[in-house]
C-alpha positions in Angstrom: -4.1 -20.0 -2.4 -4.0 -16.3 -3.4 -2.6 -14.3 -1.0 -1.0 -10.8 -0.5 1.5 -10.1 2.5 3.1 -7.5 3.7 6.5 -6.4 5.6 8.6 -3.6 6.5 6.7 -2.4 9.7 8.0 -1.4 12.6 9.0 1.6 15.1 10.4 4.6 13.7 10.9 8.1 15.2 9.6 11.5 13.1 11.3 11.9 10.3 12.4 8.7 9.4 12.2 6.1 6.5 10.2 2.8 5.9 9.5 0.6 3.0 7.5 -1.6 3.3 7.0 -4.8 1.0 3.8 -6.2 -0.2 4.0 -10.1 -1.9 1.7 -11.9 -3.9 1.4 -15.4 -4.7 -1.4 -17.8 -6.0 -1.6 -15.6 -9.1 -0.2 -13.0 -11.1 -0.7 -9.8 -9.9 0.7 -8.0 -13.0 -2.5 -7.4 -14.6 -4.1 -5.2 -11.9 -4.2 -2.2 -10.0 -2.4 -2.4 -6.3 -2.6 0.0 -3.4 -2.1 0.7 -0.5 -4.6 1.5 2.3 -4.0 1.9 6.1 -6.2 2.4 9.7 -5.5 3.8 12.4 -7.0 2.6 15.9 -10.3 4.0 15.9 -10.3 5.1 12.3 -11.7 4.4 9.1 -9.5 2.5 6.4 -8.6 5.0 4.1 -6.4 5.4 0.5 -2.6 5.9 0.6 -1.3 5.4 -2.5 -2.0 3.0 -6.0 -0.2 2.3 -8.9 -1.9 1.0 -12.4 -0.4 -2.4 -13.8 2.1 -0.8 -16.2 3.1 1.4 -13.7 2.4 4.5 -15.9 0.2 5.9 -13.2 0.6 6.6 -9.4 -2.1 7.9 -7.2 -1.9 9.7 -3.7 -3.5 10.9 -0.9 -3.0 14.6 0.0 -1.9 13.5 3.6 1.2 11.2 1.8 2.1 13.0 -1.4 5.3 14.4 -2.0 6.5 12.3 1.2 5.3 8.3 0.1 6.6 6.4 -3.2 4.7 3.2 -4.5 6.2 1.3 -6.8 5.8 -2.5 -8.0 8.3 -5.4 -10.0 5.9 -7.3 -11.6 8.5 -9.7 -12.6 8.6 -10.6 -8.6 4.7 -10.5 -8.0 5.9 -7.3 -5.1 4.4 -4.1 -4.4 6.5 -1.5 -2.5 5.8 1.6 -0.4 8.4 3.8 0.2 7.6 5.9 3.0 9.7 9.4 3.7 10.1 11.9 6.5 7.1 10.1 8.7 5.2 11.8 10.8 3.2 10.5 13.6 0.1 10.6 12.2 1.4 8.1 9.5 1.1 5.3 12.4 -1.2 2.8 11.5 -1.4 -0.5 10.4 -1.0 -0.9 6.6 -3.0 -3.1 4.4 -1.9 -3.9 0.5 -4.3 -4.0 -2.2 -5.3 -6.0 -5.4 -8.0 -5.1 -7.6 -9.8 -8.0 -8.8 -10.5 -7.1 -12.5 -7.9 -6.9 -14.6 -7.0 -3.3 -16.4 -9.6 -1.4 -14.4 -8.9 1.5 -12.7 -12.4 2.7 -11.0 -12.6 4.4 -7.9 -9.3 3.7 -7.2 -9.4 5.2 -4.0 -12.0 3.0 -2.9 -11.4 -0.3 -0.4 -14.5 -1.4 -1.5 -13.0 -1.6 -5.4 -9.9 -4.0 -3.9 -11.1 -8.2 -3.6 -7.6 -9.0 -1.9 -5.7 -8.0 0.8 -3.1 -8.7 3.3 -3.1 -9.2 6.9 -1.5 -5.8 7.5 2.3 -4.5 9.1 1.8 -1.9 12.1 3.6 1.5 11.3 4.4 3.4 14.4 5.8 6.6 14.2 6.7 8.1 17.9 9.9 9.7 19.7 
């Protein structure tokens, strides 16, 4: 069974640190582009972050960049989000991301360019 799930959520206050922890199983994941994506209640999915399957590349959203850090061990099947000075409009619940073809990079920023995901971890970001 190919799967993807994710850990790390919880409660943080503003300004403080998550990682969170994406694993695969079922298959390698080494081969394709990951992300993350996340939704807030009442909101769209939308694009966080992505990494290419060599790691060469990183992508961001505006709303994360300079504050978020993906990274991935192949070797281990994991994805990681690294998640700095949070704000609360960072709560959500966050989804990780497999593409489905292999060395393709697309519309990266797309969910609709993803063919796995996980069940999601809640963020919450609140005094």
């Amino acid at each position: 069974q190919v799967q993807l799930v994710e850990s790390g959520g919880g409660l943080v206050q503003p300004g403080g640190s998550l990682r969170l922890t994406c694993a695969g199983s079922g298959r390698t994941f080494s081969n394709v582009a990951m992300a993350w994506f996340r939704q807030a209640l009442g909101k769209e999915r939308e694009f966080v972050a992505a990494i290419t399957w060599s790691q060469s590349i990183t992508y961001y959203s505006d709303s994360v960049k300079g504050r978020f850090t993906i990274s991935r061990d192949n070797g281990k099947n994991m994805v990681y989000l690294q998640m700095n000075d949070l704000k609360p409009e960072d709560t959500a619940i966050y989804y990780c991301a497999a593409r489905d073809l292999s060395y393709q990079i697309g519309n990266i920023k797309s969910p609709t360019n993803f063919g796995t995901w996980g069940q999601g971890t809640q963020v919450t970001v609140s005094s």
